[in-house]
PyMOL CGO cylinders between C-alpha atoms (Angstrom):
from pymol import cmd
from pymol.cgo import CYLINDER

trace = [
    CYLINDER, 0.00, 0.00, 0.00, 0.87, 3.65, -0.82, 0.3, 1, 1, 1, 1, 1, 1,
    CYLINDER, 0.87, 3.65, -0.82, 1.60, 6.09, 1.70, 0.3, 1, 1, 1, 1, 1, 1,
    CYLINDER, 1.60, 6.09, 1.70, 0.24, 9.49, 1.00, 0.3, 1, 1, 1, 1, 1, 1,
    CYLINDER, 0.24, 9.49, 1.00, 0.56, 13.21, 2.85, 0.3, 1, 1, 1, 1, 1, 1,
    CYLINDER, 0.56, 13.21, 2.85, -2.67, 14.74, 2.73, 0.3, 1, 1, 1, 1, 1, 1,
    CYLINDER, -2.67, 14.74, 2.73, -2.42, 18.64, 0.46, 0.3, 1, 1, 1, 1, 1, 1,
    CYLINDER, -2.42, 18.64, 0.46, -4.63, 21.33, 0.22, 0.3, 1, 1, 1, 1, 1, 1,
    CYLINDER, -4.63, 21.33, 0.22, -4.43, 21.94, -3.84, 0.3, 1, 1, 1, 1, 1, 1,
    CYLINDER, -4.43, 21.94, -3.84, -6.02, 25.39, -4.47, 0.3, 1, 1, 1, 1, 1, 1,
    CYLINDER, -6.02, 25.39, -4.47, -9.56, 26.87, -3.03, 0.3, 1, 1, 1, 1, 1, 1,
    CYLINDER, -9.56, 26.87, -3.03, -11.75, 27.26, -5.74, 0.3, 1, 1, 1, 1, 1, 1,
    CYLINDER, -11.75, 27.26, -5.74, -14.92, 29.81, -4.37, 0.3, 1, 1, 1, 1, 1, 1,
    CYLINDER, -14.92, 29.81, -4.37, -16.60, 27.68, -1.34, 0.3, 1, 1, 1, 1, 1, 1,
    CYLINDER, -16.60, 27.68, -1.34, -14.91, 24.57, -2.14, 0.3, 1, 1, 1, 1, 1, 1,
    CYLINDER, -14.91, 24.57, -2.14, -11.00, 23.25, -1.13, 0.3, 1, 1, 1, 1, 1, 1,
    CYLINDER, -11.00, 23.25, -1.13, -9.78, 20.43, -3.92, 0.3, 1, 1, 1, 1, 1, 1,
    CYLINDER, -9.78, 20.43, -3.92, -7.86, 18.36, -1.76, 0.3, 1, 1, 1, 1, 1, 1,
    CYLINDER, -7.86, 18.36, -1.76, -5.36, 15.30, -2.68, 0.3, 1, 1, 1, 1, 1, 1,
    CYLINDER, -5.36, 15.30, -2.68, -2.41, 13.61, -2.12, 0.3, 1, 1, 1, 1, 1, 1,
    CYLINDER, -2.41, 13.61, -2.12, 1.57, 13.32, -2.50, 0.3, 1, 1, 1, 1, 1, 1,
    CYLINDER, 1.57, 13.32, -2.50, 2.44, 9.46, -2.66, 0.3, 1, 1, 1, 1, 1, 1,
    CYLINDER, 2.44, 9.46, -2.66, 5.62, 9.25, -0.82, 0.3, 1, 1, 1, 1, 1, 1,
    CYLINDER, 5.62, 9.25, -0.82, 7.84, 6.72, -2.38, 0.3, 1, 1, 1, 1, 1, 1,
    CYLINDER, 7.84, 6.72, -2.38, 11.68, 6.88, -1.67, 0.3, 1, 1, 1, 1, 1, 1,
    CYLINDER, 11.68, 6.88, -1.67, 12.35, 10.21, -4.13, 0.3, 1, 1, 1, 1, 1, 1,
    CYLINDER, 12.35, 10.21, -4.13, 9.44, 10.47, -6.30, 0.3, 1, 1, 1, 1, 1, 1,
    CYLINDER, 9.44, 10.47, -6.30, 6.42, 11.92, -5.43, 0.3, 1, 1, 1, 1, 1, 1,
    CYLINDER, 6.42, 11.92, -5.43, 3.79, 11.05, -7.48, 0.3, 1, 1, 1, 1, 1, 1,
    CYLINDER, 3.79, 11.05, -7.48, 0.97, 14.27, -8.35, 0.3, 1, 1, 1, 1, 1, 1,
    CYLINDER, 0.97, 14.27, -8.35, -2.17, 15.04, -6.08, 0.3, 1, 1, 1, 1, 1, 1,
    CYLINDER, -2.17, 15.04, -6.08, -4.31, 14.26, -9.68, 0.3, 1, 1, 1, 1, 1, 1,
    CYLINDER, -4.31, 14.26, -9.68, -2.80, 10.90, -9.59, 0.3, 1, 1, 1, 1, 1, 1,
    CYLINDER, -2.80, 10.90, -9.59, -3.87, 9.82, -6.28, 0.3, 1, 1, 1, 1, 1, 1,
    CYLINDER, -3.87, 9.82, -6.28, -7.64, 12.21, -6.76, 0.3, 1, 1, 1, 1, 1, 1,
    CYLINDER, -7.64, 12.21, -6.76, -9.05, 14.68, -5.99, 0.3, 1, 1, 1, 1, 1, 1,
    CYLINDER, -9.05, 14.68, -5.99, -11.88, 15.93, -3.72, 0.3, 1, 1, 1, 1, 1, 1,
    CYLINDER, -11.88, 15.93, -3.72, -14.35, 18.68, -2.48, 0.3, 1, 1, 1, 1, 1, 1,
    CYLINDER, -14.35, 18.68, -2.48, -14.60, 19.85, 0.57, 0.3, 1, 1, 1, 1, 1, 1,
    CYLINDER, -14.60, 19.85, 0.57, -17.59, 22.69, 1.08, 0.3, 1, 1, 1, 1, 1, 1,
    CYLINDER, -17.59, 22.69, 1.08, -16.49, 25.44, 3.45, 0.3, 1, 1, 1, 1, 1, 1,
    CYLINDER, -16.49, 25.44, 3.45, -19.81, 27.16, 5.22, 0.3, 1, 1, 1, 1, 1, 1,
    CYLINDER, -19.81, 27.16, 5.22, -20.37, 30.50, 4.44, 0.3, 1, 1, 1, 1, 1, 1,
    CYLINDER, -20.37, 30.50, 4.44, -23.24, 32.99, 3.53, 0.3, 1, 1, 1, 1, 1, 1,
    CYLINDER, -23.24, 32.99, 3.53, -24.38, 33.56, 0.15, 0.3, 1, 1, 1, 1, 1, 1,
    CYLINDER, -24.38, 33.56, 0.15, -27.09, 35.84, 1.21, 0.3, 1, 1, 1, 1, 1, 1,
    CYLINDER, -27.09, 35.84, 1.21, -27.70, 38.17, 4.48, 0.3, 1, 1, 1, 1, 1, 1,
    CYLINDER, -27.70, 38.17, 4.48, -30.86, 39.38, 6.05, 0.3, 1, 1, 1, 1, 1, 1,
    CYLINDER, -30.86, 39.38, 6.05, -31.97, 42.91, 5.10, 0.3, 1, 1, 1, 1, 1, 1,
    CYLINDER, -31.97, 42.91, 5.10, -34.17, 45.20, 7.22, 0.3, 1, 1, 1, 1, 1, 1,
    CYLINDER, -34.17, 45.20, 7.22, -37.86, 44.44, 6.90, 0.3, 1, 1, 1, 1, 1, 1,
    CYLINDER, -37.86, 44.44, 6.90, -40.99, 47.63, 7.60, 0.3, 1, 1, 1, 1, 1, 1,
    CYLINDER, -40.99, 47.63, 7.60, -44.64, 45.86, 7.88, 0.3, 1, 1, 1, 1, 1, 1,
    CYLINDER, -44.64, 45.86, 7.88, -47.68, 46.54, 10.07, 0.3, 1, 1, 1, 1, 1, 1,
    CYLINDER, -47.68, 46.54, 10.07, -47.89, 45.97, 13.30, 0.3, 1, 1, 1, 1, 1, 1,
    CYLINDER, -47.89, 45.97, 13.30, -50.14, 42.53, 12.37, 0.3, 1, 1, 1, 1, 1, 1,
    CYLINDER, -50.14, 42.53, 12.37, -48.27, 41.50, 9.91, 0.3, 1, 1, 1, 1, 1, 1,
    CYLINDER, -48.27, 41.50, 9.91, -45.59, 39.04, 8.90, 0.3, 1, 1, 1, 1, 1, 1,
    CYLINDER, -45.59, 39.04, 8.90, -41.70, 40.34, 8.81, 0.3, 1, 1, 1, 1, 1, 1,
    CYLINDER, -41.70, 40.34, 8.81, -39.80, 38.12, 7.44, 0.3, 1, 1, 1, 1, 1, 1,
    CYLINDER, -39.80, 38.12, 7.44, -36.00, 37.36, 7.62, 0.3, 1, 1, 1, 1, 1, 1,
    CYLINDER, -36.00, 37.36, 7.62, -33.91, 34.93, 5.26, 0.3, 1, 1, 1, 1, 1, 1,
    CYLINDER, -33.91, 34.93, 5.26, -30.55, 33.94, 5.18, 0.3, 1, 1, 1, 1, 1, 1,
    CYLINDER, -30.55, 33.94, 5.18, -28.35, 31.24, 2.05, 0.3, 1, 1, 1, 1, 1, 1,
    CYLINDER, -28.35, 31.24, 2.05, -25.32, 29.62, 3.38, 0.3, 1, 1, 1, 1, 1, 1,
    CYLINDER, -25.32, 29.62, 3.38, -23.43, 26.82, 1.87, 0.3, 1, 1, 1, 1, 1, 1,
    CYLINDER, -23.43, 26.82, 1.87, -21.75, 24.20, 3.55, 0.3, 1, 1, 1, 1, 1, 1,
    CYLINDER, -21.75, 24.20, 3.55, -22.70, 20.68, 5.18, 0.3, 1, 1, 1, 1, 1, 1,
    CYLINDER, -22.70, 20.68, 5.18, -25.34, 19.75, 7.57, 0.3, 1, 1, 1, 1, 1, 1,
    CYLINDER, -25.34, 19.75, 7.57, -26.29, 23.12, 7.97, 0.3, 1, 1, 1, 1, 1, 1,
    CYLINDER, -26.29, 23.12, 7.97, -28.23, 24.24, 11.31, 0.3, 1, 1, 1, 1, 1, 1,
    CYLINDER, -28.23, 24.24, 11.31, -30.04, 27.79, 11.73, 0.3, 1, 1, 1, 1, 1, 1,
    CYLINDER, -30.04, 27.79, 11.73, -30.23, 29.58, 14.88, 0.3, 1, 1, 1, 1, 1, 1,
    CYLINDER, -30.23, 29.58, 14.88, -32.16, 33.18, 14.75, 0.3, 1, 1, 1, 1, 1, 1,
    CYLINDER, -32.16, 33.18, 14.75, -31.34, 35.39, 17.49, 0.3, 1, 1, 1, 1, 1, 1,
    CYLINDER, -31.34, 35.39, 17.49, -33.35, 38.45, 18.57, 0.3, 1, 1, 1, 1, 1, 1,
    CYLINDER, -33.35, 38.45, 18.57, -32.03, 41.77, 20.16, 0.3, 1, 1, 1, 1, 1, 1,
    CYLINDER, -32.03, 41.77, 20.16, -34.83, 44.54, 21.79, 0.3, 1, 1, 1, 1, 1, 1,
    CYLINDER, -34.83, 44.54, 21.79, -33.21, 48.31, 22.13, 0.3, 1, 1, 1, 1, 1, 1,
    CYLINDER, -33.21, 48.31, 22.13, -31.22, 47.84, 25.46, 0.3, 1, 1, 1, 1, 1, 1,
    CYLINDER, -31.22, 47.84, 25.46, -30.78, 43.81, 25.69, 0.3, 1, 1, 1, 1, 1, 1,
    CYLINDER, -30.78, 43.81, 25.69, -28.35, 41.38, 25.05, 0.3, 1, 1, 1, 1, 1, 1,
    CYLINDER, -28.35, 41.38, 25.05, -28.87, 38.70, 22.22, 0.3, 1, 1, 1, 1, 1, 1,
    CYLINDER, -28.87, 38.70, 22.22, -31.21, 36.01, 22.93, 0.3, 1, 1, 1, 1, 1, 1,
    CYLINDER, -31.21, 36.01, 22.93, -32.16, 32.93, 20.47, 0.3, 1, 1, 1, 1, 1, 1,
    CYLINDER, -32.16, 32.93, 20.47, -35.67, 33.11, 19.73, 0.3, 1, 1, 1, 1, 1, 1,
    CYLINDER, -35.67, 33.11, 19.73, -38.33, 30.91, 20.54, 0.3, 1, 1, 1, 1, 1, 1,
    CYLINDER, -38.33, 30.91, 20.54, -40.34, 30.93, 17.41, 0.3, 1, 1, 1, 1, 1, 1,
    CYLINDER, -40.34, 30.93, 17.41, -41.02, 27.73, 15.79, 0.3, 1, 1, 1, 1, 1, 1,
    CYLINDER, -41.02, 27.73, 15.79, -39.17, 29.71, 12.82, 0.3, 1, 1, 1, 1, 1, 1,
    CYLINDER, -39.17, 29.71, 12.82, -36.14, 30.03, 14.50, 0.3, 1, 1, 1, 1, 1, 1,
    CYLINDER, -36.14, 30.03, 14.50, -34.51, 27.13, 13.48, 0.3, 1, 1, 1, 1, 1, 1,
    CYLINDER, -34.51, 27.13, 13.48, -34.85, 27.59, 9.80, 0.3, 1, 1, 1, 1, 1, 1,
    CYLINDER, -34.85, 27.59, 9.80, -32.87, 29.46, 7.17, 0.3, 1, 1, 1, 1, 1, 1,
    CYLINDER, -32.87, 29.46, 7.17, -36.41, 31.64, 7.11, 0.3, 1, 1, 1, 1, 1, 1,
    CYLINDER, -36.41, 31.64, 7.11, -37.56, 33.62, 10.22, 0.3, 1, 1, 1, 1, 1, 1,
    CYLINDER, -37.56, 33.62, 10.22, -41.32, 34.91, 10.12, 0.3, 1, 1, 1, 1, 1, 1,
    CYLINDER, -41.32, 34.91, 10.12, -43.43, 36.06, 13.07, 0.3, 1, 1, 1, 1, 1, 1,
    CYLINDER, -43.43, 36.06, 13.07, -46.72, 38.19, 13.19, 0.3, 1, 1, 1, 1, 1, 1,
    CYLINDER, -46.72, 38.19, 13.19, -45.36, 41.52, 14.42, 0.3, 1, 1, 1, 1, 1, 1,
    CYLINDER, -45.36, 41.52, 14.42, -46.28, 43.56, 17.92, 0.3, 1, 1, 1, 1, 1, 1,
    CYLINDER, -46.28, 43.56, 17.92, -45.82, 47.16, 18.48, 0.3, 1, 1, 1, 1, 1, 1,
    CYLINDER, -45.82, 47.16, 18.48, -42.91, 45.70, 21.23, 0.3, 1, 1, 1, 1, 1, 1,
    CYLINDER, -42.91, 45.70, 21.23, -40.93, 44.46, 17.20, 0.3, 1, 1, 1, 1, 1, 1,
    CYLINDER, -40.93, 44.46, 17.20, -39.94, 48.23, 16.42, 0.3, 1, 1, 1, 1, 1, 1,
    CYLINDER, -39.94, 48.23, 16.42, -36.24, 48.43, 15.91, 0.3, 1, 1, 1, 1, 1, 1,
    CYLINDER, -36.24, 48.43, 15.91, -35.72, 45.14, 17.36, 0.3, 1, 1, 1, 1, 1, 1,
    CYLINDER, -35.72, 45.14, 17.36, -32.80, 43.50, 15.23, 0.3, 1, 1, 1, 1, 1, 1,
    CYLINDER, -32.80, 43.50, 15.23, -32.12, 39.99, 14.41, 0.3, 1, 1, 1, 1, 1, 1,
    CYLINDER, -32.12, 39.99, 14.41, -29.22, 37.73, 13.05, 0.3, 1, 1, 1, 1, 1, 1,
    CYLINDER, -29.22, 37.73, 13.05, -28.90, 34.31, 12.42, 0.3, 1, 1, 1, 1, 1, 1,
    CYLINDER, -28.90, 34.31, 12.42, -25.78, 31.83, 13.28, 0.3, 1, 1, 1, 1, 1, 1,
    CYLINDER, -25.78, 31.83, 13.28, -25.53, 29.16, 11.16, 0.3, 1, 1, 1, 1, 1, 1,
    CYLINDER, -25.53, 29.16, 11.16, -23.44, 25.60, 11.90, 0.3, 1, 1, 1, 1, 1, 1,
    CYLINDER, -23.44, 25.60, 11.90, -22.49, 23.03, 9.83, 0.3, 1, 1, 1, 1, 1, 1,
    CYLINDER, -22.49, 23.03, 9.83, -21.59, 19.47, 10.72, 0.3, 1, 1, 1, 1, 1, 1,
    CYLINDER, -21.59, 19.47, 10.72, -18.29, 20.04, 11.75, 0.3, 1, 1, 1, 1, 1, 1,
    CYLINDER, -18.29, 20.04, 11.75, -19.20, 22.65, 14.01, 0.3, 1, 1, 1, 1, 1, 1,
    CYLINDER, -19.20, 22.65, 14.01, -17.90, 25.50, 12.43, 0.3, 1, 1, 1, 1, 1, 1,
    CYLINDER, -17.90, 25.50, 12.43, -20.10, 28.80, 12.47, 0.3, 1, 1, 1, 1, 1, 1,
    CYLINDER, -20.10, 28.80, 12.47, -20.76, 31.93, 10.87, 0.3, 1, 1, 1, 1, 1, 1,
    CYLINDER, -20.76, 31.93, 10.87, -23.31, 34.56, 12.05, 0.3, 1, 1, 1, 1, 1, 1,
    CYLINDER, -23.31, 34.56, 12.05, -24.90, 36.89, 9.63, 0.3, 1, 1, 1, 1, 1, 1,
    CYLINDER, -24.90, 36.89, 9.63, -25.08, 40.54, 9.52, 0.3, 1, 1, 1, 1, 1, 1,
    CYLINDER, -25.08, 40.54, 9.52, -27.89, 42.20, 11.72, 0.3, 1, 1, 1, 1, 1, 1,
    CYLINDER, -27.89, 42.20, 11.72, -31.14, 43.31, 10.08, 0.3, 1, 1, 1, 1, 1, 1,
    CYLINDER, -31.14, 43.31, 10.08, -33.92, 45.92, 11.71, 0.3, 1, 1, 1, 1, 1, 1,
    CYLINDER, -33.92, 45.92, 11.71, -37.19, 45.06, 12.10, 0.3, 1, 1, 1, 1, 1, 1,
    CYLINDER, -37.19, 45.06, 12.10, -39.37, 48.36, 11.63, 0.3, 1, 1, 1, 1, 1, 1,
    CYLINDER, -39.37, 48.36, 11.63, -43.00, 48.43, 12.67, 0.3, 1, 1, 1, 1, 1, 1,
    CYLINDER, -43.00, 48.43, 12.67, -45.33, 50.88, 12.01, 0.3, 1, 1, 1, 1, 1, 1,
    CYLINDER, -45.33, 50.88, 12.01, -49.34, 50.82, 13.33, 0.3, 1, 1, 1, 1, 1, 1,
    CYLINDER, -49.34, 50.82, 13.33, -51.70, 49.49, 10.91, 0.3, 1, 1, 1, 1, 1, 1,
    CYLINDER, -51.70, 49.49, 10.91, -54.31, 51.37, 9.07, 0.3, 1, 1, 1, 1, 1, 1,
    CYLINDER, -54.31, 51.37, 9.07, -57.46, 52.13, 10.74, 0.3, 1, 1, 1, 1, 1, 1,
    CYLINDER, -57.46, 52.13, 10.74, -60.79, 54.55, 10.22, 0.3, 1, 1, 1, 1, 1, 1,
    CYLINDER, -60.79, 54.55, 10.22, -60.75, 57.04, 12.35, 0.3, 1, 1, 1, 1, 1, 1,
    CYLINDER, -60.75, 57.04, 12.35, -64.06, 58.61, 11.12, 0.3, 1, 1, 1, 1, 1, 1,
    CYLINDER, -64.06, 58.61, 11.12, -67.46, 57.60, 9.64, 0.3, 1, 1, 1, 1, 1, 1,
    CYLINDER, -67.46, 57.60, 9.64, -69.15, 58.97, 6.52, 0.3, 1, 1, 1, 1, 1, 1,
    CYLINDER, -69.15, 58.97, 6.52, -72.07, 61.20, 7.29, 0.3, 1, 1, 1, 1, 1, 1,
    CYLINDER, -72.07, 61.20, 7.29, -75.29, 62.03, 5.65, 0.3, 1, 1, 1, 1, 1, 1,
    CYLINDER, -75.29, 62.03, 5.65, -75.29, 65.71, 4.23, 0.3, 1, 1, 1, 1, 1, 1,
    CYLINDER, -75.29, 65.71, 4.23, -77.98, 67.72, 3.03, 0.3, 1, 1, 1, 1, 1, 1,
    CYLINDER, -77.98, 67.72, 3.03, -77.83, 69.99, 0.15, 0.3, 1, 1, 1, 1, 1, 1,
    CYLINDER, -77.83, 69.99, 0.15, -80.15, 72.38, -0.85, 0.3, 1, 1, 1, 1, 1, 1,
    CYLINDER, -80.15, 72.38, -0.85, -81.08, 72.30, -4.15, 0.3, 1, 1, 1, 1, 1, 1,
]
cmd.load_cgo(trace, "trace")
């Protein structure tokens, strides 16, 4: 059997082509010769971006990453607290929704994502904006007009 030393050949966008040197008394025999393979690094294609909705409404958060086994973890920060991972049965998903409250305005949220090695990246921070939702404040009334 061949001995080989393990080489990192080149990193070609989110993947690292990998082979091997066969070490046989002088001659080492090329990476392609023993093959070649991918390993995916984990990183984020896309971030969040700040959502504005009605106070009723859905805001919705998204996030791509690339990698292996990939797990989502949304975290949610009010004006004046620390980060906390949210509850929401969203929260574990590369998409975060919830209905929003008037408590939501210019609450931020990130996500930290982890792939099967346990590596992990977090995303940038995006602002959730709430504003109150339309309402009538007035009825029509009957007017009379002389004619």
């Amino acid at each position: 059997m061949r001995k080989c030393k393990l080489i990192i050949e080149k990193i070609i966008a989110s993947f690292i082509l990998c082979g091997c040197l066969l070490l046989e008394s002088t001659a080492l025999v090329s990476a392609s010769e023993c093959g070649l393979y991918g390993v995916q690094i984990l990183h984020l294609v896309s971030q969040p971006i700040n959502c504005s909705v009605s106070v009723g409404s859905q805001a919705r958060f998204a996030v791509k990453a690339e990698g292996t086994g990939l797990k989502y973890q949304w975290q949610v920060k009010f004006p004046n607290e620390s980060w906390k991972n949210s509850g929401s049965t969203t929260a574990t998903t590369a998409t975060y929704s919830f209905t929003t409250e008037e408590k939501h305005n210019g609450m931020l949220v990130r996500c930290i994502v982890k792939d099967a090695s346990g590596n992990s990246v977090t995303s940038n921070e995006a602002k959730c904006s709430t504003s109150a939702a339309l309402k009538i404040t007035g009825q029509p009334s009957d007017c009379i007009v002389p004619v």
